[in-house]
C-alpha positions as CSV (number, residue, x, y, z in Angstrom):
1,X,108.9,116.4,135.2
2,X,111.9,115.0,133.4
3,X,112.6,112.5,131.2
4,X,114.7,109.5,133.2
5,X,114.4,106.6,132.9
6,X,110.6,104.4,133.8
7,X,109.1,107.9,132.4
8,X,106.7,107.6,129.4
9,X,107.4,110.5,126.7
10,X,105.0,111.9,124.1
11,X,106.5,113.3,120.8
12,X,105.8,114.6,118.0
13,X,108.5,113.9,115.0
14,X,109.4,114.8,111.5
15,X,112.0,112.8,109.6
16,X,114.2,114.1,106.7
17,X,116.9,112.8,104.9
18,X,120.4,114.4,105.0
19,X,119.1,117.0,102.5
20,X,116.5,117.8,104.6
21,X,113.7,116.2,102.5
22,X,110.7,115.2,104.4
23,X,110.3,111.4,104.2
24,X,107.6,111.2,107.3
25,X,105.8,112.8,110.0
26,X,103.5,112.1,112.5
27,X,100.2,112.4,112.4
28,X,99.2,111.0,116.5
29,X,102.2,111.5,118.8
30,X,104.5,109.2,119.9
31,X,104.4,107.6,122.8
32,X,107.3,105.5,124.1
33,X,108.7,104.2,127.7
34,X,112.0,106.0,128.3
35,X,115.1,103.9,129.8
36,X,116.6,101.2,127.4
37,X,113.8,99.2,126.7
38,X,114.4,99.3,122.9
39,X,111.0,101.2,121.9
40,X,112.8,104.0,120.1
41,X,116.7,104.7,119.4
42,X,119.1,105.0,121.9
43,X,120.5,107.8,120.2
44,X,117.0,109.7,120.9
45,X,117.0,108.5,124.3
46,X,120.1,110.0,124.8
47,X,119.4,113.2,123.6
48,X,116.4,113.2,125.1
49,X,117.5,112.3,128.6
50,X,117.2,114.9,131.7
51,X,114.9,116.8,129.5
52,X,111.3,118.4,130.2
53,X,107.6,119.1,128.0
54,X,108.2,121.6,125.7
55,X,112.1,120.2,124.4
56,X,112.8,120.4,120.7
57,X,116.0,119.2,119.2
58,X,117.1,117.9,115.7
59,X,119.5,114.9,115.5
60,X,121.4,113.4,112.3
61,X,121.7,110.0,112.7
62,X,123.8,107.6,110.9
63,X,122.4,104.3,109.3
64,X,123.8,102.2,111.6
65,X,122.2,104.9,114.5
66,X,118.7,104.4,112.7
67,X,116.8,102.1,110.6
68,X,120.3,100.1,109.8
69,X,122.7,99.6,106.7
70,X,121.4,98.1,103.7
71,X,121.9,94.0,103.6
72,X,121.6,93.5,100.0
73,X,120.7,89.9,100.7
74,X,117.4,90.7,101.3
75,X,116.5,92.3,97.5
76,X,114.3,89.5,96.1
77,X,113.9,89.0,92.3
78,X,110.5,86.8,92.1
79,X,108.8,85.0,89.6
80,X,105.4,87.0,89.1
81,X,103.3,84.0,88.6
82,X,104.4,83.0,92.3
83,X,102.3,86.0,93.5
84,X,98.6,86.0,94.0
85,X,96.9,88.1,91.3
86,X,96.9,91.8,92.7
87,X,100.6,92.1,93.9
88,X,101.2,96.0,93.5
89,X,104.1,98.1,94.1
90,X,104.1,99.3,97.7
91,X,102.6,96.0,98.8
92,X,104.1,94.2,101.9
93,X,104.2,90.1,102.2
94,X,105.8,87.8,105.1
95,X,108.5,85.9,103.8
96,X,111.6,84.4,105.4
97,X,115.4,84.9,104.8
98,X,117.8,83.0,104.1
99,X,118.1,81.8,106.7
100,X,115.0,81.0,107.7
101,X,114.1,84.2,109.7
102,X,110.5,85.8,109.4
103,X,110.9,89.1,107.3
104,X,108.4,91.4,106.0
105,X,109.1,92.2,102.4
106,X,108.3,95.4,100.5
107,X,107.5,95.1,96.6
108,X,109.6,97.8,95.3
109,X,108.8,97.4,92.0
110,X,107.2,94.6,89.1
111,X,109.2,94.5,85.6
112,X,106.8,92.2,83.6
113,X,107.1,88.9,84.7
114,X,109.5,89.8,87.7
115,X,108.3,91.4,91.0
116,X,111.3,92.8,93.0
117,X,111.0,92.8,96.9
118,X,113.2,94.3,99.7
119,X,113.6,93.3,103.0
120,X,115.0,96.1,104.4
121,X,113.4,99.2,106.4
122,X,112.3,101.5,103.4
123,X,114.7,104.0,105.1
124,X,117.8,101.6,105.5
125,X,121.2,102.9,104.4
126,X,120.5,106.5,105.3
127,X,121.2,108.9,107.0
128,X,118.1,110.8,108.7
129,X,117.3,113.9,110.7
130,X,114.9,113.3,113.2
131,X,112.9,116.7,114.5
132,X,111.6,116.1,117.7
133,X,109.0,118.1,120.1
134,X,108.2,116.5,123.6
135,X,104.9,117.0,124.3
136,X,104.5,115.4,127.7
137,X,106.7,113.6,130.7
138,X,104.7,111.1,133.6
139,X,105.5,108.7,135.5
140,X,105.1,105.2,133.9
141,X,102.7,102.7,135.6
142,X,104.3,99.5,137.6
143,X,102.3,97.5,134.8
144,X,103.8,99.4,131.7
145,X,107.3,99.3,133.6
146,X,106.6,95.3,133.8
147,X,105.3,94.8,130.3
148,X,108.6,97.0,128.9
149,X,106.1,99.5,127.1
150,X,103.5,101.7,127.2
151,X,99.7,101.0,127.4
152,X,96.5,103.2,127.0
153,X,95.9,106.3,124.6
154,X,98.6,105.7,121.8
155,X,100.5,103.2,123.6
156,X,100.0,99.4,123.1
157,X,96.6,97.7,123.5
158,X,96.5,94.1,124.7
């Protein structure tokens, strides 16, 4: 079967940086529904488009392709004392933006009585090679088609 669109695709993927440094891979597959419902980028769609089980392909992708440029408005200096004890480096809090959005911050690092967060995607700002090996094509159900994802094995659970 090929991938068009209403299809759900199973991958397995590796991403690098530009150098080719591995910054993460899977350990389950991915599972996404194919066709411009926003559950992976349209770059990958793209690529992946018309294709069968058993495709491979590498892509660069460009930050603003990806994860997104870096918006330096969301690299918090805090207070430490505003933390609960605890707080460690790697950490992730809710937190809102500027303007007033829901964010999820990352603590990136604490310098005494300063804890520094970042709002952006860890891999913001770069520019990544995605290695990608379809594992499986179906048919999507009427249901996942309707709810704009996938359920069941590695898909969302309600």
């Amino acid at each position: 079967m090929n991938i068009t669109k209403d299809t759900v695709v199973t991958l397995r993927y590796k991403v690098a940086d530009a150098q080719g440094k591995l910054l993460e891979e899977s350990k389950e597959p991915m599972v996404y529904l194919h066709g411009g419902y926003d559950n992976t980028f349209p770059k990958i769609e793209a690529a992946l488009e018309g294709q069968q089980a058993g495709y491979q392909t590498t892509l660069q992708l460009a930050p603003e392709d990806a994860f997104g440029v870096r918006d330096e408005g969301l690299a918090r200096s805090i207070p430490r004392s505003e933390f609960p004890p605890g707080v460690k480096v790697g950490g992730q809090l809710r937190g809102h933006t500027d303007d007033g959005r829901e964010q999820v911050f990352h603590v990136i690092k604490i310098k005494g009585p300063v804890v520094l967060l970042d709002g952006n995607h860890p891999f913001a700002g770069k520019t990544l090679r995605f290695s990608l090996a379809v594992t499986g094509v179906r048919a999507a159900s009427e249901e996942e088609i309707a709810h704009r994802h996938v359920h069941g094995e590695h898909g969302h659970h309600h």
